[in-house]
Structures are given as C-alpha cells and as structure tokens.
Backbone bond lengths (Angstrom), bond angles and torsions (degrees), N, CA, C in turn:
res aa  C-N    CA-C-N  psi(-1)  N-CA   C-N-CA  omega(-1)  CA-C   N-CA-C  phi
1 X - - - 1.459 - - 1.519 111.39 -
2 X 1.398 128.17 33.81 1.168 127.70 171.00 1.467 116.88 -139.65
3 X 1.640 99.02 144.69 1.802 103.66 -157.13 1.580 79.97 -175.70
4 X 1.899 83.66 117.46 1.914 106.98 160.00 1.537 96.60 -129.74
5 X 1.416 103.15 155.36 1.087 121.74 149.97 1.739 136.53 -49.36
6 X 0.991 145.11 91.01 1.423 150.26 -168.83 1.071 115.25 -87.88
7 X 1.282 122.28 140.24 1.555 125.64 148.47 1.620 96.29 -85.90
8 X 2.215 93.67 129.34 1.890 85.72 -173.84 1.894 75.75 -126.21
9 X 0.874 120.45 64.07 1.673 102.91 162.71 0.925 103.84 102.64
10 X 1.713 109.20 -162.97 1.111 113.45 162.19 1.684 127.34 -66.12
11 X 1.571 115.71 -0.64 1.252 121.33 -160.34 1.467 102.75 -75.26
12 X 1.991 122.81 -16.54 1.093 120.61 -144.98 1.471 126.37 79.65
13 X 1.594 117.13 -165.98 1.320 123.74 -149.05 1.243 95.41 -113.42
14 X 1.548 103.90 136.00 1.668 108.65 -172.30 1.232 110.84 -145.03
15 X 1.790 129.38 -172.04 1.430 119.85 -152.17 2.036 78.20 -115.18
16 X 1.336 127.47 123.40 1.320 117.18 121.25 1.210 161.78 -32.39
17 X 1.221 149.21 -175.57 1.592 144.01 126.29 1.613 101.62 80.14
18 X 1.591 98.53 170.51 1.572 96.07 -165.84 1.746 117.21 -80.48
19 X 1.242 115.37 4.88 1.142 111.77 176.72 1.743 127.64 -130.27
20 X 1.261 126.84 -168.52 1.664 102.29 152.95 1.077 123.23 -144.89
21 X 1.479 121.80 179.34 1.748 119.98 -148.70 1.551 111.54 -32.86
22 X 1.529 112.94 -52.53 1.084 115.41 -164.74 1.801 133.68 -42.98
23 X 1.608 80.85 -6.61 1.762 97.13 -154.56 1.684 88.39 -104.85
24 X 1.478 125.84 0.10 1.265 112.54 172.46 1.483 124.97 -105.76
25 X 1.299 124.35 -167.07 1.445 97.27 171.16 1.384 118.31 -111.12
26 X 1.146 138.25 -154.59 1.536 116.68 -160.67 1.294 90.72 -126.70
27 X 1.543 109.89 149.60 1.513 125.92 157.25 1.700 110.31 -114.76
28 X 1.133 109.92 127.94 1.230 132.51 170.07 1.435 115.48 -62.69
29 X 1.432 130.54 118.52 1.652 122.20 -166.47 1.815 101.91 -143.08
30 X 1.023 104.21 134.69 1.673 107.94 -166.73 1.009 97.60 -157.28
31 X 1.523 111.22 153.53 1.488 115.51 176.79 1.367 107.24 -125.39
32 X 1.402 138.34 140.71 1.822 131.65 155.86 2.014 102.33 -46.44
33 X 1.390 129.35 -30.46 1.214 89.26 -171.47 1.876 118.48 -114.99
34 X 1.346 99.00 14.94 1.366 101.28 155.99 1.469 116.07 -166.55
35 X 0.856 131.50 168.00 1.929 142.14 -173.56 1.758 104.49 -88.13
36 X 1.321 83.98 -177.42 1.531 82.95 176.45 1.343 112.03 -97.39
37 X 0.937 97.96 155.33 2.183 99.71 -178.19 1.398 113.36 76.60
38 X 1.492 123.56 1.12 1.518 127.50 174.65 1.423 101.95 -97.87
39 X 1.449 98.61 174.03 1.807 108.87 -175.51 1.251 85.90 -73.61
40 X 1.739 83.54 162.59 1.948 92.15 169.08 1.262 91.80 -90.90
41 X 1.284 114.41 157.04 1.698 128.56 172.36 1.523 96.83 -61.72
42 X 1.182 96.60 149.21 1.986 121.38 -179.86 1.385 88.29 -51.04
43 X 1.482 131.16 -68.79 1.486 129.09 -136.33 0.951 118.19 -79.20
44 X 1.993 113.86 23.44 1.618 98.63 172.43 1.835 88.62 -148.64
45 X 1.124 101.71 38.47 1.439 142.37 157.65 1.657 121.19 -59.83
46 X 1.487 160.96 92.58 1.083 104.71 155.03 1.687 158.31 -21.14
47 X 1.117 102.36 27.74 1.751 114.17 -160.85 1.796 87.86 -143.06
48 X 1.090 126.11 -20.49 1.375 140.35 -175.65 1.087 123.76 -69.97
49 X 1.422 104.28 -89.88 1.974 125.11 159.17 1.575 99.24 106.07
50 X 1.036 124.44 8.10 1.723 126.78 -179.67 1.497 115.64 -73.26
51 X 1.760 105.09 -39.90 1.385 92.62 176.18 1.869 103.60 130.69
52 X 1.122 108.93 -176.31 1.497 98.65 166.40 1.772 119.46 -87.66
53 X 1.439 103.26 144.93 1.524 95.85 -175.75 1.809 115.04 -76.96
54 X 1.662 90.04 169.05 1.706 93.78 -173.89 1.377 98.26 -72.07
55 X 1.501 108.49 160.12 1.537 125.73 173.57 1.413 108.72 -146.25
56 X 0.999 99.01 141.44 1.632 114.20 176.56 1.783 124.35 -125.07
57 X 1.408 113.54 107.37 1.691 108.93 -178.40 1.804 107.49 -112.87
58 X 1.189 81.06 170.93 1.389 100.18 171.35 1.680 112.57 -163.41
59 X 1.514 103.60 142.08 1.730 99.15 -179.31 1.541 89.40 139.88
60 X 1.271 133.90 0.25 2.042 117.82 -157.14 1.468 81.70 -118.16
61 X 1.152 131.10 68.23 1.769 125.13 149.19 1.196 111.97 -95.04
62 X 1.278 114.30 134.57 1.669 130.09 -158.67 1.150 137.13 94.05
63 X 2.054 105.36 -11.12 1.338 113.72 178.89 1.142 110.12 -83.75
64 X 1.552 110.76 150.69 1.520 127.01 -168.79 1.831 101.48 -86.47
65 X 1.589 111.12 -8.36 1.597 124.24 -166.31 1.619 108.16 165.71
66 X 1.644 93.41 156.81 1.057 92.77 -166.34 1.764 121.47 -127.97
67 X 1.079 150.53 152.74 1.355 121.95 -144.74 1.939 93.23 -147.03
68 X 1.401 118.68 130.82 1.548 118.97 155.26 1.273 115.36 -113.60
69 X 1.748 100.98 136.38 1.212 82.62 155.87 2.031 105.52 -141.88
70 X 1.015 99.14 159.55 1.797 104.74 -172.95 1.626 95.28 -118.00
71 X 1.363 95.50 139.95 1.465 125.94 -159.17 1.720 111.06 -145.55
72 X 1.194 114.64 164.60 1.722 94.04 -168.75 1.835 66.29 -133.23
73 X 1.574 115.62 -178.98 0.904 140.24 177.79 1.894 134.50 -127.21
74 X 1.657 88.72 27.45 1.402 124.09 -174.73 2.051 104.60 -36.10
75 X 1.215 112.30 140.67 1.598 104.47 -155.74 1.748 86.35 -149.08
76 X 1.334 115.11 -14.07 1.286 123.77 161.98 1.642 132.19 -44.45
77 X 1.684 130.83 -33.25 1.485 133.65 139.01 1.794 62.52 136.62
78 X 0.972 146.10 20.65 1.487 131.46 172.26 1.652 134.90 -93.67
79 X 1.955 83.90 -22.71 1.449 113.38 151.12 1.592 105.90 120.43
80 X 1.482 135.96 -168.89 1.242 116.46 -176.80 1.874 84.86 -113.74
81 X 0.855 95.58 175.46 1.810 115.54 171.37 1.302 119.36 -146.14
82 X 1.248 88.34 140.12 1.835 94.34 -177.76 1.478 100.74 -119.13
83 X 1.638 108.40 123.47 1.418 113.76 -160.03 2.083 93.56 -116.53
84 X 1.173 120.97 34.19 1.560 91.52 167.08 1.938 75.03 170.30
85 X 1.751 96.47 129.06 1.749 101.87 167.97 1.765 97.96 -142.61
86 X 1.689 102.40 124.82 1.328 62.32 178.80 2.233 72.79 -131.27
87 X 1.561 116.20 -179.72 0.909 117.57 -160.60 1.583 106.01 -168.24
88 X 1.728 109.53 146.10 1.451 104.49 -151.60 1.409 125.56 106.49
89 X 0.904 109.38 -31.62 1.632 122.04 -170.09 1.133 95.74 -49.73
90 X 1.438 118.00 122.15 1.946 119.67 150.22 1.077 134.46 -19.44
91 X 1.451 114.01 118.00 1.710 115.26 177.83 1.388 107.69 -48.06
92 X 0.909 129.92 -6.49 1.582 127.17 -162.11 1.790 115.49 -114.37
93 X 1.536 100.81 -18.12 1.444 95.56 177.73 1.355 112.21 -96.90
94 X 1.608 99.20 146.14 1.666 91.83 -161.60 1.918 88.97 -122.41
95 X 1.409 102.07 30.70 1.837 83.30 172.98 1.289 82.69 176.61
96 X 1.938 79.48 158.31 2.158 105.44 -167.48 1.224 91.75 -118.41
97 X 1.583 112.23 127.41 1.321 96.60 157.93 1.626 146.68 -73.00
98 X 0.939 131.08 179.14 1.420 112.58 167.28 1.817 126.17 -61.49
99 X 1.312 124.13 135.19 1.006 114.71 -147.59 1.746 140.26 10.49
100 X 1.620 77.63 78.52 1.617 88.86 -175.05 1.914 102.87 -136.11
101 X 1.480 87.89 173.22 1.552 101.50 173.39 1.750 114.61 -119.13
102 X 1.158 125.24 96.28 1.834 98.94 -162.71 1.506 120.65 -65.18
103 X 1.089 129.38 141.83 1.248 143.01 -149.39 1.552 97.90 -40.92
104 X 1.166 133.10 171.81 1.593 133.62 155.04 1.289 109.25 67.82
105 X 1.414 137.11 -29.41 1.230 112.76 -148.68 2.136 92.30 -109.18
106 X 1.210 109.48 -154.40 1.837 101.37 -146.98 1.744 79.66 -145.47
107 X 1.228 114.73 152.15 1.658 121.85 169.29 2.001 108.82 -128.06
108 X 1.138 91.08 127.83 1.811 101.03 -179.76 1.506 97.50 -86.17
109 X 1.527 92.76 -178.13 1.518 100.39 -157.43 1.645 90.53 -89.91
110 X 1.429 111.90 170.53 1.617 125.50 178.96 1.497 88.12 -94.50
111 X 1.640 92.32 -173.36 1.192 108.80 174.09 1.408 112.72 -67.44
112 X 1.499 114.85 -46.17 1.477 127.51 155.77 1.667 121.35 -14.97
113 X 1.710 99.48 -27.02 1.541 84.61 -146.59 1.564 146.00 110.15
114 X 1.786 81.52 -38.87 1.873 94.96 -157.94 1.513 81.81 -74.97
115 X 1.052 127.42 -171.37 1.276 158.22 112.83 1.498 134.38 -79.16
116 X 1.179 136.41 114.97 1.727 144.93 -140.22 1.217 121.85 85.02
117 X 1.655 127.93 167.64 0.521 91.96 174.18 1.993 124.16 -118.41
118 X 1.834 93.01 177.08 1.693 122.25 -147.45 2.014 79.30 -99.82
119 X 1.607 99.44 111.40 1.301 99.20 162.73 1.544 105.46 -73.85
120 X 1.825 87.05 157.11 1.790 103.87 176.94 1.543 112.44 -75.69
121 X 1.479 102.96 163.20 1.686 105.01 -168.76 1.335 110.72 -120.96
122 X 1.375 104.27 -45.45 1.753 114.30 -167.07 2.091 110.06 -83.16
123 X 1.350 97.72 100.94 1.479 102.05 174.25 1.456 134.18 -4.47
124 X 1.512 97.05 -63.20 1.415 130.18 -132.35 1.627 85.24 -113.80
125 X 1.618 141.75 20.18 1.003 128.48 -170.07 1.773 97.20 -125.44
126 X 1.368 138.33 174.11 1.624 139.43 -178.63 1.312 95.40 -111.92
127 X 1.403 123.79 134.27 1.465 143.66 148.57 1.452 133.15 -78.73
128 X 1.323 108.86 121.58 1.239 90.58 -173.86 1.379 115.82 -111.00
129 X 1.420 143.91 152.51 0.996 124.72 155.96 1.745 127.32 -132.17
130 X 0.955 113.38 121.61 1.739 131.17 -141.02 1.392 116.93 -124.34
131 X 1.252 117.42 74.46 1.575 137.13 137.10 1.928 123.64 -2.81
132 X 1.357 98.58 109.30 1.780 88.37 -168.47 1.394 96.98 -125.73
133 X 1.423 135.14 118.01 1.348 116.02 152.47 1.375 121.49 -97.87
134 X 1.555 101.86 149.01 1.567 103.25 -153.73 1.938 94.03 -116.89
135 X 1.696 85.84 164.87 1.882 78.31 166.58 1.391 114.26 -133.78
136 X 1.754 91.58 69.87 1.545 106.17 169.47 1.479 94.19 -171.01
137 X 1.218 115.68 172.28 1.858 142.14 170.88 1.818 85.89 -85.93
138 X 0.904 123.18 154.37 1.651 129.60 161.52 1.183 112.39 -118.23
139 X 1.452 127.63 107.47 1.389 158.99 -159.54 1.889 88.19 -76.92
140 X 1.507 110.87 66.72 1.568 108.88 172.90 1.492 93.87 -141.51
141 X 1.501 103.43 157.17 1.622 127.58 -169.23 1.635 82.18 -93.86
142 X 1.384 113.13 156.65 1.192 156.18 117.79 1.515 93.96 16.16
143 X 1.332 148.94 152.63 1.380 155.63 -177.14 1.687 104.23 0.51
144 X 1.286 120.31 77.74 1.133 116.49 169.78 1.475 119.48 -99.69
145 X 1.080 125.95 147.12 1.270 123.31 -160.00 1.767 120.83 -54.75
146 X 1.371 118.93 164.49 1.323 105.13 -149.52 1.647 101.17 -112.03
147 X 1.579 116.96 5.26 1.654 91.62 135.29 1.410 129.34 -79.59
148 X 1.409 102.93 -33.07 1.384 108.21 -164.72 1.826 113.34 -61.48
149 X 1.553 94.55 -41.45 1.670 78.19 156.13 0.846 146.68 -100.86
150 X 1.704 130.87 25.71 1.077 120.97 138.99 1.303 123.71 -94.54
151 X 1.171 129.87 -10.87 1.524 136.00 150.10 2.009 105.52 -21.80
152 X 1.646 100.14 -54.69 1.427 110.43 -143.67 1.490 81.08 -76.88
153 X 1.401 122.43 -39.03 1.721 131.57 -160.07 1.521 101.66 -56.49
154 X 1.647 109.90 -55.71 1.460 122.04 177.84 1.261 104.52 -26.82
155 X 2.258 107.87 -81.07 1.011 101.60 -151.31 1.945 116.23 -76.23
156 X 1.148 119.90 61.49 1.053 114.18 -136.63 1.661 112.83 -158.70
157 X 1.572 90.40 -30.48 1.584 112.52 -171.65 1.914 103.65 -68.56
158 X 1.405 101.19 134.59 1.666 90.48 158.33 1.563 112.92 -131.14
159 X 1.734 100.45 -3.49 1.072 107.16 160.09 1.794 126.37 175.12
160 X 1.622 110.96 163.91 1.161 93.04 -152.15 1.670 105.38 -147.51
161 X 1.228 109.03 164.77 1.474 117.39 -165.08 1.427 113.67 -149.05
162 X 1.331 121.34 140.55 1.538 131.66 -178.35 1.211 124.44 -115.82
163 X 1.149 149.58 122.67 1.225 142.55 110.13 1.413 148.56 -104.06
164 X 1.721 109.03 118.01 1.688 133.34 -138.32 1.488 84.49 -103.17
165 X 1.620 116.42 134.57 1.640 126.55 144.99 1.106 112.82 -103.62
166 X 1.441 106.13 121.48 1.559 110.41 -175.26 1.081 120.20 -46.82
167 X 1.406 128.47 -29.63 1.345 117.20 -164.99 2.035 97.35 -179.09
168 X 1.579 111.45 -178.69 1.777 109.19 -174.89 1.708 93.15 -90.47
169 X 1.257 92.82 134.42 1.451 107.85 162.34 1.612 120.61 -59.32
C-alpha cells in the first residue's frame, strides 16, 4: 500500500513501493490561487519570484507527519524534476502558505541540489503538487538527498493527494 511519485532519471516520474495509488486513501489538495488542470500562475514561476504557492489539504488523520513534494511531468527526453520536498510537517497542519516553510518540518534537496523550493521554468510542461501522509516522523537531516527522501516518503505513504497545473500561465 505504498506509492510516491519519483524523480527516476532521465526516464521521468514513476510509481514506487509495493502497491498503487488506488490502494491508498485520498487527500484532498487545492490551492486559493489556481484549480486543478489550470496553469499555474506566472508568479511562482521561475519568471515570477513570489515563491511557492499556498496549498490547502485535507484527508491525513492518523498521520504521524506529513510530506510534499512538487514534481513537473517533463515528457520532453530532458527528464522529470522535482523542484520542492519538504517533510515532517505536522499531522495537524492542513495548509502552506505562500512562500512559506511550515514551522517544524525539514526540506530535502531537489534534483537541482538546492534545497527549497526551485520554481518551474519550462511552459509547456504539468506541475504537480502531491500531498503524502505518512505513518512515521522521517529520521532525515535538513537537505537530504533526493532519493533518499523519497525512498523514506514511499515507504511511508498511507496516503495521498494531487494537485497538477498543466502548464505556466
């Protein structure tokens, strides 16, 4: 019953763990500044500079923590990227603000490297951003490398939620 989203290479973004989505339960993920299946607004764009946008879930009762991570769905042969993980987050908070970090919780490195998060660049590509509640704390430092945390997210998931912008406004 566990399945995250990965950055696997150049192959793109794929399902982990021994099971798939269907087998988890759902988290509900929405944002005030766009829907699902709409562009993401420019301003949290690399071309933007605002930051990451607010999100709001609901559905993670029982999780011991809670984990995002945003992923694009690049199909171009350039590879997928995962531009923002962060993990720890309180069972109890149910929303990020706009360029924010929520209190307590820790962000791994992107594909980038960076640590925080790396606005998207390429227009014409889908964003995702994907809500995990887990049933554990994940015993990881501060920018930890970005299989290892989603390795930990996988085994970890009890359940999960999306919301994808097709593409930059």
């Amino acid at each position: 019953m566990v399945a995250v989203a990965v950055w696997a290479g150049t192959s793109g973004c794929g399902i982990v763990g021994g099971g798939s989505p269907a087998d988890l339960d759902v988290i509900s993920v929405s944002s005030p500044q766009f829907r699902d299946g709409d562009p993401l607004p420019h301003g949290y764009s690399c071309r933007g500079g605002i930051g990451n946008p607010p999100l709001r879930w609901s559905g993670t009762s029982g999780a011991k923590s809670v984990a995002l991570v945003v992923d694009d769905t690049n199909d171009s042969g350039d590879g997928a990227e995962v531009h923002w993980i962060v993990y720890n987050i309180d069972p109890e908070t149910t929303e990020l603000g706009e360029n924010t970090v929520p209190r307590g919780s820790r962000q791994g490195a992107t594909t980038s490297g960076k640590v925080g998060y790396v606005p998207p660049c390429r227009a014409e590509d889908s964003y995702r951003f994907t809500v995990y509640a887990l049933d554990a704390k994940l015993d990881l430092p501060v920018g930890a490398p970005l299989s290892e945390s989603l390795e930990r997210i996988a085994a970890h998931t009890i359940a999960r939620g999306r919301l994808t912008a097709t593409n930059i406004q």
